[in-house]
C-alpha positions as CSV (number, residue, x, y, z in Angstrom):
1,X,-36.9,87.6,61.2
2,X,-38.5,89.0,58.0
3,X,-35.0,88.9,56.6
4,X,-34.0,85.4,57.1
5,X,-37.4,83.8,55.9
6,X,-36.9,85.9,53.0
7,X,-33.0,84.2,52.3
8,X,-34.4,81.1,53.3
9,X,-37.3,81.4,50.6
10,X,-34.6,82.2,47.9
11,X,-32.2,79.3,48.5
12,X,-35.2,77.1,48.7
13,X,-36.5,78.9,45.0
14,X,-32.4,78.2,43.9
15,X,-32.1,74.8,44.5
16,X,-35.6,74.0,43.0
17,X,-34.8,75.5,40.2
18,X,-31.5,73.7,39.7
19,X,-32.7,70.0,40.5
20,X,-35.6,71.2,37.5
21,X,-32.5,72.0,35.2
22,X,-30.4,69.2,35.9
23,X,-33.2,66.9,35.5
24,X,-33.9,67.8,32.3
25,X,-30.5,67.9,31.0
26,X,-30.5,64.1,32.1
27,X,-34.1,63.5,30.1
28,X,-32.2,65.0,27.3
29,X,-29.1,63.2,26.9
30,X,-30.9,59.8,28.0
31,X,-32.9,60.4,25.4
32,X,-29.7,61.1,23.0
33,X,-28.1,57.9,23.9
34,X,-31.3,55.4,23.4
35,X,-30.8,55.1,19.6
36,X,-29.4,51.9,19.3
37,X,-27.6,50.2,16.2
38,X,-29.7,47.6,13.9
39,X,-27.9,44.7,13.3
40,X,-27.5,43.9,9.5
41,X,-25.3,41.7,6.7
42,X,-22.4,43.6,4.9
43,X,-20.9,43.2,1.6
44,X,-18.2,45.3,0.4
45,X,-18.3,45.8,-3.2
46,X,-15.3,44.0,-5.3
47,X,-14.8,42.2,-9.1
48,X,-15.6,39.5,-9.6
49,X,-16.1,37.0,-12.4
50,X,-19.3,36.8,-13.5
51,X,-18.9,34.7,-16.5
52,X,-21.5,31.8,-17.7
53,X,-20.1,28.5,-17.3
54,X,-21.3,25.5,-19.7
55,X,-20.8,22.1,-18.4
56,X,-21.1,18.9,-20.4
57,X,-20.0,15.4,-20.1
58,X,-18.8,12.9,-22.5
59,X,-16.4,9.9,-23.2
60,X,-12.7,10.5,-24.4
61,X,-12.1,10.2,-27.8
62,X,-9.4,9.7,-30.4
63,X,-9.3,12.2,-32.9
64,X,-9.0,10.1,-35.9
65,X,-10.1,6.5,-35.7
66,X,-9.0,4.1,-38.5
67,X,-11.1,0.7,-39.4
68,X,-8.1,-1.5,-41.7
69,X,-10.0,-3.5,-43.9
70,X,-8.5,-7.1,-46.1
71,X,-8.2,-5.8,-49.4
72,X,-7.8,-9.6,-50.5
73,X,-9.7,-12.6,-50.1
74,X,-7.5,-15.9,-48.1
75,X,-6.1,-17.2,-45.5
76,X,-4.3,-15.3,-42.1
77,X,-0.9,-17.1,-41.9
78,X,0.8,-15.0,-39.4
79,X,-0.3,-12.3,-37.0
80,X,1.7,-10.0,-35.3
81,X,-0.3,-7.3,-33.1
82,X,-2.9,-8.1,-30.5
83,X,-4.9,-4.9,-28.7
84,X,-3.1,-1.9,-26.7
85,X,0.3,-2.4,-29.0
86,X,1.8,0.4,-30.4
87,X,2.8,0.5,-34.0
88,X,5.0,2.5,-36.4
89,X,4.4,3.2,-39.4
90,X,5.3,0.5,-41.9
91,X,5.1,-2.6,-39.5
92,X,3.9,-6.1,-39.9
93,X,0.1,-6.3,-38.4
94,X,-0.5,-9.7,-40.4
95,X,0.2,-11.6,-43.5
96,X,-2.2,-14.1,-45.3
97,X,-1.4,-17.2,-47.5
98,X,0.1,-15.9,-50.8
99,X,1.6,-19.2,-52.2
100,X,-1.7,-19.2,-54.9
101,X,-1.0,-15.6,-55.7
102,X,2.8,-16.3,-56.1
103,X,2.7,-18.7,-58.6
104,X,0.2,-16.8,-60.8
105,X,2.7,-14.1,-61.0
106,X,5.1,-16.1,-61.6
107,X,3.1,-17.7,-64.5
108,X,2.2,-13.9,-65.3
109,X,6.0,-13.1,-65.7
110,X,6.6,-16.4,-68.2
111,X,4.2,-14.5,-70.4
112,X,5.8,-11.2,-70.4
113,X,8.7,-12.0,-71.5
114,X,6.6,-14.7,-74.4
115,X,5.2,-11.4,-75.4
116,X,8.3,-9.2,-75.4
117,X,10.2,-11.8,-77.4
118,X,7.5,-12.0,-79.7
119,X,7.0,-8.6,-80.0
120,X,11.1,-7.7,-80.7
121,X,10.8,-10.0,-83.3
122,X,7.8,-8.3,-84.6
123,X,9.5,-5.2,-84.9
124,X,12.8,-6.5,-86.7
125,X,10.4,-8.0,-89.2
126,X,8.4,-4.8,-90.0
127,X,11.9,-2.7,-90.1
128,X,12.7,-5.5,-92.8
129,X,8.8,-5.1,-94.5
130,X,8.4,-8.8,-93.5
131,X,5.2,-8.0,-91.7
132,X,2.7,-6.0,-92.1
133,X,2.0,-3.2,-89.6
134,X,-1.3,-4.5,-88.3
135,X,0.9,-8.0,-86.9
136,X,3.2,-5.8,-85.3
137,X,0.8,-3.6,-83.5
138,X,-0.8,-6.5,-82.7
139,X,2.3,-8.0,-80.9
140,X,2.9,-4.6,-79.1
141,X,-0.6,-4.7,-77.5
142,X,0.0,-8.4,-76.5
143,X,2.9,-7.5,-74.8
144,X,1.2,-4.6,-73.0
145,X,-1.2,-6.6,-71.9
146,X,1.1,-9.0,-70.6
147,X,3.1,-6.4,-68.3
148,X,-0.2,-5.1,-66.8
149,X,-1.1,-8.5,-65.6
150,X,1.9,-8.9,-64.2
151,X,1.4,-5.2,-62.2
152,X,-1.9,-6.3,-61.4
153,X,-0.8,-9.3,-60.0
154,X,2.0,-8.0,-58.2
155,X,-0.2,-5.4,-56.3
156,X,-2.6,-7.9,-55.2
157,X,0.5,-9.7,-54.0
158,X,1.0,-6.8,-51.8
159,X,-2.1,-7.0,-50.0
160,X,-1.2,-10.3,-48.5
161,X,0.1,-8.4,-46.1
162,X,-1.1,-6.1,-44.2
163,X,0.9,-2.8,-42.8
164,X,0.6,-0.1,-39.9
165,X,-0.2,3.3,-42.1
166,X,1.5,5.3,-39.5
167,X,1.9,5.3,-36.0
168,X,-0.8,4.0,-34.1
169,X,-2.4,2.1,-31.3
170,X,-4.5,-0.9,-32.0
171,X,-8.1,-0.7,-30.6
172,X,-9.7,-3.6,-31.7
173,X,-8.8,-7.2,-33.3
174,X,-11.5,-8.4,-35.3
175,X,-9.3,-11.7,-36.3
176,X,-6.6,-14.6,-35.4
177,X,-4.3,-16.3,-37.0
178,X,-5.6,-19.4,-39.2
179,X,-8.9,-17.3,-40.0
180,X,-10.3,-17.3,-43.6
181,X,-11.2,-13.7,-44.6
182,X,-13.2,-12.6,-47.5
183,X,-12.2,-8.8,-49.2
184,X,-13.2,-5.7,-47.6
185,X,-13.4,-7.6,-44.2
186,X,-12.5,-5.4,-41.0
187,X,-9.3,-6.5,-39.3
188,X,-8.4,-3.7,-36.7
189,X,-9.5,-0.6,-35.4
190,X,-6.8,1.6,-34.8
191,X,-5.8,5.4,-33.0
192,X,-3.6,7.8,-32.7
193,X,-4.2,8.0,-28.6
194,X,-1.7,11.0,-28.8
195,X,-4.8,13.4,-29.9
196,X,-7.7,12.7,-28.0
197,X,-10.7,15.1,-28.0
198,X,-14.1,15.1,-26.2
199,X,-16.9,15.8,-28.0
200,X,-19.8,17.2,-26.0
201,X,-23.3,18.7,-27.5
202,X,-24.2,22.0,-26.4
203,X,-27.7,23.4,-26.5
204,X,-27.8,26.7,-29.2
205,X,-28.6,29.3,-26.5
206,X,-25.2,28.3,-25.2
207,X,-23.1,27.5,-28.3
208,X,-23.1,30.8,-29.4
209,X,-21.1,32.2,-26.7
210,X,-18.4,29.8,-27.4
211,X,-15.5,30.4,-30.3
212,X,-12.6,27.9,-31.8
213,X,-9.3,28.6,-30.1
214,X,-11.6,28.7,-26.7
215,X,-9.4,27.4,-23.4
216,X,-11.7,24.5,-21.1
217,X,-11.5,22.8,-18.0
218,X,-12.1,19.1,-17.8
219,X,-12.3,16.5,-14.9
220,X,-11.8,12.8,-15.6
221,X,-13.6,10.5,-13.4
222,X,-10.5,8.1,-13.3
223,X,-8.2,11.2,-11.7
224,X,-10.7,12.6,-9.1
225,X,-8.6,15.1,-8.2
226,X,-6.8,16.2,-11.5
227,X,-7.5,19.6,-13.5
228,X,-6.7,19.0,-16.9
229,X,-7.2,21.9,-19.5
230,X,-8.4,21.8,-23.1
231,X,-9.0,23.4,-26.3
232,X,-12.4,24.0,-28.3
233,X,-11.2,22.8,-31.8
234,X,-13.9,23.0,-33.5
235,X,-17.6,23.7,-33.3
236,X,-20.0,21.4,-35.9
237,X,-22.0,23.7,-38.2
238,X,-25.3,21.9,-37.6
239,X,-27.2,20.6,-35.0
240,X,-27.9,16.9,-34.4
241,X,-31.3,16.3,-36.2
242,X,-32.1,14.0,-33.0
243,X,-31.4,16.1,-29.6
244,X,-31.1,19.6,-31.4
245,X,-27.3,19.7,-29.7
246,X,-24.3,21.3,-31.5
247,X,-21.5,18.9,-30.6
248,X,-18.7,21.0,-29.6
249,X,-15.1,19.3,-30.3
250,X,-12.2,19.6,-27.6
251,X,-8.9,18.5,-27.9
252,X,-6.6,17.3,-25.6
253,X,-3.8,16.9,-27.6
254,X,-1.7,19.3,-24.9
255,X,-2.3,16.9,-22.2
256,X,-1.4,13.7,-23.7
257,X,2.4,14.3,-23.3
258,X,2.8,11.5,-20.8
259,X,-0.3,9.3,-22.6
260,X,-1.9,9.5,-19.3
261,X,-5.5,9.9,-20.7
262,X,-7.1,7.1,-22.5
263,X,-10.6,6.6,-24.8
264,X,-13.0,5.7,-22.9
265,X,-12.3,8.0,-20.0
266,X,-15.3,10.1,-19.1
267,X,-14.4,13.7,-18.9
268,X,-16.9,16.4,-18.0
269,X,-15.9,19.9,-19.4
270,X,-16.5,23.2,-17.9
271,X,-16.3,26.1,-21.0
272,X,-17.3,30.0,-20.2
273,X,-19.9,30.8,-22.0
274,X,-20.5,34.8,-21.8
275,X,-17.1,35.7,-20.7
276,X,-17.6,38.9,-17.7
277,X,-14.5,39.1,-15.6
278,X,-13.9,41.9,-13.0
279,X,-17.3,43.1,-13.0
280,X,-19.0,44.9,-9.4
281,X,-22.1,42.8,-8.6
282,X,-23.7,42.5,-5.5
283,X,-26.1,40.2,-3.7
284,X,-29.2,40.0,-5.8
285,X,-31.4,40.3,-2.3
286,X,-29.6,43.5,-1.9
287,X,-31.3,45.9,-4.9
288,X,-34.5,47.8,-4.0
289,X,-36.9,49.3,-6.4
290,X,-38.3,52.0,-6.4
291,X,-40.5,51.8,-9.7
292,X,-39.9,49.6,-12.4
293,X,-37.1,50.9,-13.9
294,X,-35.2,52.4,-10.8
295,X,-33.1,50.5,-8.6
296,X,-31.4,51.3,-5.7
297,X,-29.1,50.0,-2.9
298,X,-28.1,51.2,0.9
299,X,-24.9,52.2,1.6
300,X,-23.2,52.6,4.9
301,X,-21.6,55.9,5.0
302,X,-18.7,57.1,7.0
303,X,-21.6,58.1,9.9
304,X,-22.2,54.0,10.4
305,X,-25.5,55.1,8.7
306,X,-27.2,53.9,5.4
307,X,-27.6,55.4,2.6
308,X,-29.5,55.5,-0.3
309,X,-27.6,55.2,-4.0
310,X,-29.2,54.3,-6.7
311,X,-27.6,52.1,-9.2
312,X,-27.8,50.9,-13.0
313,X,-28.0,46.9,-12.9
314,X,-26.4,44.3,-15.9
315,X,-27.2,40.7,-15.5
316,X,-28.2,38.4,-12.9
317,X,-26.5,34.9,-13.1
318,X,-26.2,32.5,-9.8
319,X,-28.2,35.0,-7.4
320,X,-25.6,37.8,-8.2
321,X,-26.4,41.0,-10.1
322,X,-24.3,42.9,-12.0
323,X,-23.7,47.1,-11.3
324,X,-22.8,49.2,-14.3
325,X,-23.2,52.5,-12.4
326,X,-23.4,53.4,-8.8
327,X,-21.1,51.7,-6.7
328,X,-17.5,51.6,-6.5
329,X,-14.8,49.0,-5.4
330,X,-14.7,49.4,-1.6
331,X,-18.4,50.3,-1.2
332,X,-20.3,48.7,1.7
333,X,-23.9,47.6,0.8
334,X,-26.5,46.0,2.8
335,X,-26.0,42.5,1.7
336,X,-29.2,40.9,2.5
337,X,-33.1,41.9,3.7
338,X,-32.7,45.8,3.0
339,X,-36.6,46.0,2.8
340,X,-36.9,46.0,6.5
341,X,-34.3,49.0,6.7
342,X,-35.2,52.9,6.1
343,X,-32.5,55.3,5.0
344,X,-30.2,57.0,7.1
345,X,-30.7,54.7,10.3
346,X,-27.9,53.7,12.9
347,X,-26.2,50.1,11.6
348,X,-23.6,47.9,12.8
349,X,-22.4,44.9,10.2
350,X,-22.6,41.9,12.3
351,X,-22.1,39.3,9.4
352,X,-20.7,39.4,6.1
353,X,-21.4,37.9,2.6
354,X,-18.4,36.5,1.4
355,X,-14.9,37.3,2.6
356,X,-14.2,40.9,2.8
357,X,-11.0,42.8,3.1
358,X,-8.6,43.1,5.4
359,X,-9.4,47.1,4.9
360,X,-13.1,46.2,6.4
361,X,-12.4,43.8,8.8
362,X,-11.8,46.7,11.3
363,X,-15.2,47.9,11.2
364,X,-16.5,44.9,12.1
């Protein structure tokens, strides 16, 4: 009897003793399993172009704009051109009432050849010691006289009318036919639409980032959806005395093959100002700091945990920051509110900043 309460006692003491083991094993490993991952925003790190971009707006112009001005007073007889026509070189643009002109010239020419005759005379005299020297320089300078009235006449002759200096397009017609212009009057404005620039002002703290030679991007309002490129030209040596701009000249002479672009046009022109391409930045929100001069990010490691790494910053342009030293390409960072995270916690990326690679789309 002794002996069975005795085996009974043990298996009791056995199977106590096990339930007591096996329940703590459970404790343990529920325990174990509790930690849950925190929910965050990833960015993977990758260049990117970082460059300043300067954008200004301004109207289309001609490069060289010519105002042809009457170099005579008279009467418009004929005109030829009217505005938008293209001219060459040499043409007919308008011709005024010579007839006046004409027959002074003509009256100019009777006396040149008075003068000559007088003059050859003059000379066969003094070879014969007829004369004395002082009539027959006299003669000479008569007849010198006479031939530059007659050039001076003939070149006023020439402005009656009125030619294309090369080729152009006419702007502007200041006159008709039948008007009565006085000297120095304008008559046309004229271009060569074939080089076109856009001349923009850019502030100093901006200008100096820029060189000649410089490629730009420009919209014009009257092609909405049209990328047209450019060329900075030239950059003025002053600023205007009035809005403390530099105006910055860009030419479009490149995209005027088809004479698609007119003056006039408003183009706005994008130029990088600060050139950075392929730099590692990350998400401005993303740095920590540790003091004033030490910044840091997390890093999700291998583990799914973060990481601290600390990390030499550049410049900060359009809420991005620039890493010098740190990080490399294919680096996942916390991408956004990293102040409410502690190093080396459990993390799942549930959303990302940007697009990310095809490399880290499996982690998601």
């Amino acid at each position: 009897m002794k002996s069975s309460l005795a085996v009974l006692f043990l298996s009791v003491s056995f199977l106590f003793s096990f339930f007591l083991v096996t329940g703590c094993s459970s404790d343990l490993e529920t325990e174990a399993d509790s930690e849950s991952a925190t929910a965050i925003a990833g960015y993977e790190i990758a260049p990117r172009d970082m460059s300043r971009i300067v954008r200004a707006s301004a109207r289309v112009e001609a490069e060289n704009v010519v105002t042809i001005s009457s170099r005579m007073s008279g009467l418009i007889r004929q005109m030829n051109v009217r505005e938008g026509d293209r001219i060459r070189s040499g043409d007919v643009l308008l011709s005024f009432d010579i007839d006046e002109q004409e027959a002074e010239l003509e009256r100019a020419r009777a006396e040149l050849e008075l003068a000559t005759a007088f003059y050859e005379r003059n000379r066969t005299l003094l070879e014969r010691e007829a004369i004395s020297t002082a009539e027959y320089e006299e003669s000479r300078a008569n007849r010198r006289i006479a031939e530059s009235e007659v050039k001076l006449l003939e070149t006023r002759l020439g402005f009656g009318t009125v030619r294309a200096p090369q080729d152009l397009v006419v702007l502007n017609r200041y006159v008709e036919q039948g008007d009565a212009v006085s000297n120095n009057e304008p008559l046309f404005r004229v271009a060569d639409t074939r080089r076109l620039v856009v001349r923009v002002g850019i502030p100093e703290r901006d200008v100096v980032h820029l060189e000649e030679g410089q490629q730009t991007e420009l919209q014009i309002d009257a092609f909405p959806d049209e990328v047209f490129s450019g060329i900075i030209q030239r950059i003025y040596p002053s600023a205007d005395d009035n809005s403390r701009l530099f105006t910055v000249e860009v030419s479009l002479r490149a995209e005027q093959q088809d004479l698609m672009i007119r003056p006039g046009y408003l183009a706005r022109v994008s130029m990088d100002a600060d050139r950075r391409e392929d730099v590692l930045a990350v998400p401005s929100e993303s740095l920590l700091a540790s003091s004033q001069e030490e910044r840091f990010v997390y890093i999700i490691n291998e583990e799914e945990r973060l990481e601290r790494r600390d990390v030499i910053t550049g410049i900060e342009r359009r809420n991005w920051t620039e890493i010098r030293e740190g990080l490399e390409p294919g680096n996942v960072v916390v991408g956004a509110n990293p102040s409410n995270l502690r190093e080396n916690i459990l993390v799942n990326v549930t959303r990302w900043v940007e697009d990310r690679s095809p490399e880290v789309a499996g982690r998601r």
